[in-house]
DOZA-463776 format. One record per residue (C-alpha): residue in three letters; x, y, z. Coordinates in steps of 0.2 Angstrom, whole numbers. Layout:
BEGIN
> ALA  X  Y  Z
...
END
This chain:
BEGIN
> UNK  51  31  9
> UNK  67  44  4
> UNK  55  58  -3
> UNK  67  72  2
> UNK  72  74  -16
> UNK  54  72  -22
> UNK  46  84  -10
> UNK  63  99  -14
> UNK  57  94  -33
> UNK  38  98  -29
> UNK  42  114  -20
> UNK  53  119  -33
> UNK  38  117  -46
> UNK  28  128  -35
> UNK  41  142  -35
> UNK  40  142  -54
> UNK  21  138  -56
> UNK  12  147  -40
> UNK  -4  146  -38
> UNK  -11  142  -54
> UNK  -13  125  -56
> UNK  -16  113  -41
> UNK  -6  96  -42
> UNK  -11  78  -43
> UNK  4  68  -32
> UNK  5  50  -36
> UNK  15  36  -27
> UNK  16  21  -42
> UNK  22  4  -34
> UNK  27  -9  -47
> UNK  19  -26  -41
> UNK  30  -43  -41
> UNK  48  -28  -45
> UNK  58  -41  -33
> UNK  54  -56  -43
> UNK  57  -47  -59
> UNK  73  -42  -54
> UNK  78  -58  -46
> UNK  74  -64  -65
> UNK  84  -52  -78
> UNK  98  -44  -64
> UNK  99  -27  -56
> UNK  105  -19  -71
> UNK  91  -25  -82
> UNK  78  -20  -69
> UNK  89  -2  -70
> UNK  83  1  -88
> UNK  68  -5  -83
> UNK  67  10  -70
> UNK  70  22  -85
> UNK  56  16  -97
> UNK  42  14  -82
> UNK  49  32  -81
> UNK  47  38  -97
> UNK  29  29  -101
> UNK  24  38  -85
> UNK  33  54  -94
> UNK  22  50  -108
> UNK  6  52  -101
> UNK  -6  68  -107
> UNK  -3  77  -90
> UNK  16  78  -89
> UNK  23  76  -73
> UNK  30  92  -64
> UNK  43  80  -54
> UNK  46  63  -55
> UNK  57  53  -41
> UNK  61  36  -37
> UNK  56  34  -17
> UNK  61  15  -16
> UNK  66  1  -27
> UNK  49  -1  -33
> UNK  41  14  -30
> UNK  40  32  -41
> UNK  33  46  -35
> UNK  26  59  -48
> UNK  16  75  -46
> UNK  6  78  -62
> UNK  -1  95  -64
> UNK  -24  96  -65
> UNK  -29  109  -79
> UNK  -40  115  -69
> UNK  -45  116  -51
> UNK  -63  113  -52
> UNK  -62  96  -58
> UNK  -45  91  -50
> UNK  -53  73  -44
> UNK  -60  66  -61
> UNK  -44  74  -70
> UNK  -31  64  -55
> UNK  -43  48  -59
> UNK  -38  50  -77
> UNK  -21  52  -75
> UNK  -18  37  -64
> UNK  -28  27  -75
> UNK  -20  33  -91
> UNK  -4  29  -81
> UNK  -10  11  -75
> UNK  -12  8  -96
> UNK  3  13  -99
> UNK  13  3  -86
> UNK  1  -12  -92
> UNK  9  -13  -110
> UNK  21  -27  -111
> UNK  40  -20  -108
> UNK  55  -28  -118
> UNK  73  -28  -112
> UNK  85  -39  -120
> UNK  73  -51  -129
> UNK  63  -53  -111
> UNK  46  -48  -113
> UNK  39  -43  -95
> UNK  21  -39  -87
> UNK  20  -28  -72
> UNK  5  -20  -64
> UNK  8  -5  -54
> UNK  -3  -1  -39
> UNK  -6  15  -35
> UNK  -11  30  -22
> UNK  -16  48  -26
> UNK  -19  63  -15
> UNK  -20  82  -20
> UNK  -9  95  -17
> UNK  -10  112  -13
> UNK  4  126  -13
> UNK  -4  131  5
> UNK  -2  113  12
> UNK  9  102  21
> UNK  17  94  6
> UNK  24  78  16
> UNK  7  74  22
> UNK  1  73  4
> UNK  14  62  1
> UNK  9  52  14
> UNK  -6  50  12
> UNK  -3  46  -5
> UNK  9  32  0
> UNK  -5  26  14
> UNK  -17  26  -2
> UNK  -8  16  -13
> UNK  -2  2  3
> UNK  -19  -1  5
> UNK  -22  -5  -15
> UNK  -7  -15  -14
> UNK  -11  -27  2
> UNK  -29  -30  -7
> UNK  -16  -39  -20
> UNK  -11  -24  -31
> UNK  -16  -18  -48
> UNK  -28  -5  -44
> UNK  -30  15  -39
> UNK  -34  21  -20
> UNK  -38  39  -18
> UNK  -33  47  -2
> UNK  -49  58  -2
> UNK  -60  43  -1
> UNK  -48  27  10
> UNK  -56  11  10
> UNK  -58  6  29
> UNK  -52  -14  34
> UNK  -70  -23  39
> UNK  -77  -23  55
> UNK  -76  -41  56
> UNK  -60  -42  53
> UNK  -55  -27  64
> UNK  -63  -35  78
> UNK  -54  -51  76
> UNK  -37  -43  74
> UNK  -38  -29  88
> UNK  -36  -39  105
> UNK  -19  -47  100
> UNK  -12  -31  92
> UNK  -3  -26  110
> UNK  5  -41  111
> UNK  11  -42  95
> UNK  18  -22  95
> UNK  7  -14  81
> UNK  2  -1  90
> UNK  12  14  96
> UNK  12  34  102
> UNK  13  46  90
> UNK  13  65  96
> UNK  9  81  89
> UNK  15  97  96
> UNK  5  113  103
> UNK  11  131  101
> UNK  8  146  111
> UNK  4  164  100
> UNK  9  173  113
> UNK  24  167  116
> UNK  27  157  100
> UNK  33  142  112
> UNK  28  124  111
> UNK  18  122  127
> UNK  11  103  125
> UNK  8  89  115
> UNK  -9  78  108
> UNK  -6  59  112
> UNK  -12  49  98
> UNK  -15  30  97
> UNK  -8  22  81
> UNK  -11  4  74
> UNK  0  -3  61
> UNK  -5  -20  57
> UNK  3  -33  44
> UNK  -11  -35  31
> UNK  -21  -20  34
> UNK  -8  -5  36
> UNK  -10  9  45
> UNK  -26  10  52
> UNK  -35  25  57
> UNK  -41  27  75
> UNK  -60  33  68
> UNK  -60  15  62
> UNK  -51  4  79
> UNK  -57  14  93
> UNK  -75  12  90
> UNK  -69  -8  88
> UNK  -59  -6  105
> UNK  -75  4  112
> UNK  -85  -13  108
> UNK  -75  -25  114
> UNK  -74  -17  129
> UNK  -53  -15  128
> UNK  -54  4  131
> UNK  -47  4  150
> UNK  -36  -9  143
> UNK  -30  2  130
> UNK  -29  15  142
> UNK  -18  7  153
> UNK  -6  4  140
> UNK  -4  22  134
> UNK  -1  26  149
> UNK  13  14  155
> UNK  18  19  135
> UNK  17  38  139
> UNK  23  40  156
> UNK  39  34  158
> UNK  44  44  142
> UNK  36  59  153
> UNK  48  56  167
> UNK  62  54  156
> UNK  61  70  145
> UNK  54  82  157
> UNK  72  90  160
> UNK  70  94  140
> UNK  51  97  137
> UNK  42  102  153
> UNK  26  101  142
> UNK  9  96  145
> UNK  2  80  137
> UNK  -15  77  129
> UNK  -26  61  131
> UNK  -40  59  121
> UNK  -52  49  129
> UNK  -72  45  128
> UNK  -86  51  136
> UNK  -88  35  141
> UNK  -70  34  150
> UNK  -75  50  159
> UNK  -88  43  164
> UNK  -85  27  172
> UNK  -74  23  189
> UNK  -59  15  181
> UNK  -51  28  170
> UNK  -51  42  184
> UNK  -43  28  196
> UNK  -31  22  182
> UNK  -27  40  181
> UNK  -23  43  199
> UNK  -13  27  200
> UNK  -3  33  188
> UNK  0  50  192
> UNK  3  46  211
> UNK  17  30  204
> UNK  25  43  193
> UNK  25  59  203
> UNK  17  69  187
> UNK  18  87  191
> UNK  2  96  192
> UNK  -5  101  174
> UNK  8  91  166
> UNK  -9  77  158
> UNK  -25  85  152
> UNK  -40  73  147
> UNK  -47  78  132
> UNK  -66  73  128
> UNK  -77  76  114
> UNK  -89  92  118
> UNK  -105  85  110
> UNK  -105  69  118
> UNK  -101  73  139
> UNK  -115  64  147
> UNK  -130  77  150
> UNK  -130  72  170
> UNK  -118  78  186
> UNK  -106  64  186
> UNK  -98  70  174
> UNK  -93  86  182
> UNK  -90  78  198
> UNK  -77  66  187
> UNK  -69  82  180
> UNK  -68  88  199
> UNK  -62  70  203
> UNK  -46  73  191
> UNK  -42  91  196
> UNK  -39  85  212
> UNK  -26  76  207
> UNK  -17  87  196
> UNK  -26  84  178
> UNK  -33  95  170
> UNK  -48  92  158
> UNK  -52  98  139
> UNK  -69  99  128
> UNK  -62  93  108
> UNK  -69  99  95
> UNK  -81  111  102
> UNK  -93  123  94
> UNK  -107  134  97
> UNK  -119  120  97
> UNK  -132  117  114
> UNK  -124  99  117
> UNK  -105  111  118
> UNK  -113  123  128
> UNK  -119  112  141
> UNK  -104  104  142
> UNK  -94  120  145
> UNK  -105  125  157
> UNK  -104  108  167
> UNK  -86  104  166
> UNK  -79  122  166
> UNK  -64  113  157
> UNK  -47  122  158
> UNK  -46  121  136
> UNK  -55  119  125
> UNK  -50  114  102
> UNK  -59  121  90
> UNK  -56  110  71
> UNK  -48  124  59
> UNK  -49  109  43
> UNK  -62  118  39
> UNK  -60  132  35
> UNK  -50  145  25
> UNK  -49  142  6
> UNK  -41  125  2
> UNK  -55  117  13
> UNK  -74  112  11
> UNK  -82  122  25
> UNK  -88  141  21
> UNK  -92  157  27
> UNK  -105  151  41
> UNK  -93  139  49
> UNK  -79  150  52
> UNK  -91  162  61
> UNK  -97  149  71
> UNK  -80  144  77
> UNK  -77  161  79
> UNK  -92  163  91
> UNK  -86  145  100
> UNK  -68  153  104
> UNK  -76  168  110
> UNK  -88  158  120
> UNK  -75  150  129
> UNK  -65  161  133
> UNK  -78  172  142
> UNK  -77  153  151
> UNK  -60  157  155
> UNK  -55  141  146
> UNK  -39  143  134
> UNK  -42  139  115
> UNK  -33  131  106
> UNK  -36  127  86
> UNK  -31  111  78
> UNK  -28  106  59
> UNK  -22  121  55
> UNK  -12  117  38
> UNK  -11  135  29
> UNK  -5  150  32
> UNK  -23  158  29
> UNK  -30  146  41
> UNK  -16  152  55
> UNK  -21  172  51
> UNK  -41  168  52
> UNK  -39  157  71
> UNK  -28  171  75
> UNK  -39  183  71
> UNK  -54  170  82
> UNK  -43  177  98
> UNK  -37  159  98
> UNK  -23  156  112
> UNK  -13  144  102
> UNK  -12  132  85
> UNK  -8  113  81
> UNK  -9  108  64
> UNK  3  101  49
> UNK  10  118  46
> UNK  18  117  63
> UNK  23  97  62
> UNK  16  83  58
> UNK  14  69  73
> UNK  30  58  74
> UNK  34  45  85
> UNK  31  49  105
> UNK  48  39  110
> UNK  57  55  98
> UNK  51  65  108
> UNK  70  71  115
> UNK  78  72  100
> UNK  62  82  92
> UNK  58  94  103
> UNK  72  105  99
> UNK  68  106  80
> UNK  50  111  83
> UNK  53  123  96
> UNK  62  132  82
> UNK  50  129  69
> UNK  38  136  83
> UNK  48  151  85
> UNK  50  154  65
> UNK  33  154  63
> UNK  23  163  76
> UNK  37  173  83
> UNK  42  191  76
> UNK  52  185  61
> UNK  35  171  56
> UNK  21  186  60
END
């Protein structure tokens, strides 16, 4: 995609508009474009550019910004009437659009049919703009590898099949579709960037990006999470080594409870840490707070890895029993707390904010530092704050980018950091 002109075009409309009026942001893919324009010649398929253009113009809901992010694909942001039926007014407006497009189109006596497969997402003047616009583009891939001529919504992605997952996954590594991408952590305190989340990615030929809720319960399955594990970290830890004179940062593994559980990960992990001289505190094993095994081995695990210099992590904890225990039993040097859902662009209400609010204090009577993850808004960043939060990852610090960019990014979101919780951000 080039959507820096579209997004300084969306940001611009928001300026003018404000809050009033939430946005529908399409990304509109003209099926068969190439073999159109290998028929009637670039400059043809030019003026064909400008009428797809003007019938999407011509749609009821004009479009706040139109721009062209590819050959064959526009993106436009349509402005909702109303915020309390912004999902059946987004599915009108891409089906009035996908009319539209249908209509036969006539440029020097050729009469061509296109379809136009398309991907919708919401925007909000609180959120990340470039991850709506992602996952508007993500939306409208998915419509398009299923053979095109359709809508996907970003609210509601159709997953690939299990069946088809599980076939696909064991050759992924050897064929390079999956990869690293890292998303950083900032301090409050001290308004630095302190670590960063490792997450697996999976981009595969038919099925497109595919999210890890749907491959690693596949990988879990077939019994390739050691395997998987073994990768990331042959992946991770070389990159460690070589950027540690630019970001002596801690780095985040998400793993199972099952992984915590079971002999081979910790002994991976030692391997590892031992063959790569990682200095103490530099990996920290993440694992879900509602599912650590209810039974000692797991705390002697944890002790298992602090011996060795990693530290451990409960994610997504609350208030809940199944949290609690596990806090109690692991004694975890951090804990994350999910922020999505909570402030007023998101779904949650009143109750769960306090709940995460009593969670945060909760652990850090543990003496377990906190930090709050998705936050995306300003008035999310206030409210975790406010929690007594330690520090914040989320799309209104960055978005996860590739891990091997890690030397040439560091500096960027150090500063963006800086500009946001520092003095002059506050």
């Amino acid at each position: 995609m080039q959507p820096a002109a579209f997004i300084a075009a969306l940001d611009a409309h928001r300026a003018a508009v404000g809050t009033a009026h939430p946005l529908a942001v399409l990304v509109i893919r003209l099926d068969r474009f190439q073999n159109v324009c290998e028929t009637i010649g670039l400059e043809r398929a030019q003026r064909l550019r400008a009428c797809v253009e003007s019938r999407v113009a011509g749609v009821a809901s004009m479009p706040a910004a139109m721009h062209w992010l590819g050959p064959a694909d526009l993106g436009a942001a349509c402005v909702l009437s109303n915020a309390n039926d912004a999902a059946p007014d987004a599915a009108t407006i891409s089906g009035s659009i996908a009319a539209a497009l249908g209509r036969p189109f006539v440029i020097d006596g050729y009469e061509l049919f296109l379809s136009c497969s398309i991907g919708t997402a919401l925007d909000h003047p609180e959120s990340a703009t470039e991850r709506n616009l992602q996952l508007a583009f993500d939306a409208m891939l998915q419509v398009y590898r299923r053979g095109g001529d359709g809508i996907g919504n970003a609210a509601t992605p159709s997953a690939p099949r299990l069946a088809a997952l599980l076939a696909a996954l064991p050759e992924a590594m050897a064929r390079g579709e999956l990869s690293l991408q890292l998303q950083p952590r900032a301090m409050f305190g001290t308004a630095e960037v302190s670590g960063y989340t490792v997450r697996s990615r999976w981009q595969h030929a038919l099925f497109g990006r595919v999210a890890p809720q749907d491959f690693l319960p596949v990988a879990e399955a077939l019994g390739m999470m050691h395997e998987m594990g073994r990768w990331l970290l042959q992946t991770l830890l070389p990159l460690l080594s070589a950027t540690e004179a630019v970001a002596p940062v801690q780095f985040t593994l998400l793993a199972s409870s099952a992984q915590l559980h079971g002999n081979e990960t910790v002994d991976l992990l030692r391997r590892s840490v031992e063959a790569f001289n990682v200095p103490r505190g530099r990996l920290c094993i993440e694992v879900p707070a509602d599912m650590v095994p209810d039974d000692p081995m797991a705390a002697r695990k944890a002790a298992l890895l602090r011996e060795f210099g990693v530290h451990v992590a409960l994610g997504d904890f609350t208030n809940t029993p199944a949290a609690l225990r596990a806090l109690e039993r692991l004694r975890p040097e951090a804990v994350t707390l999910d922020a999505r859902h909570v402030g007023p662009t998101a779904h949650g209400n009143a109750e769960d904010a306090e709940s995460l609010r009593a969670a945060c204090a909760l652990a850090r009577q543990s003496g377990a530092v906190v930090w709050a993850k998705g936050v995306e808004t300003r008035r999310q960043l206030e409210l975790v704050r406010d929690w007594g939060c330690h520090g914040m990852q989320g799309y209104l610090l960055a978005q996860p980018f590739p891990a091997h960019w890690l030397a040439q990014t560091h500096g960027a979101i150090a500063a963006r950091a800086r500009q946001l919780l520092g003095p002059a951000g506050s």
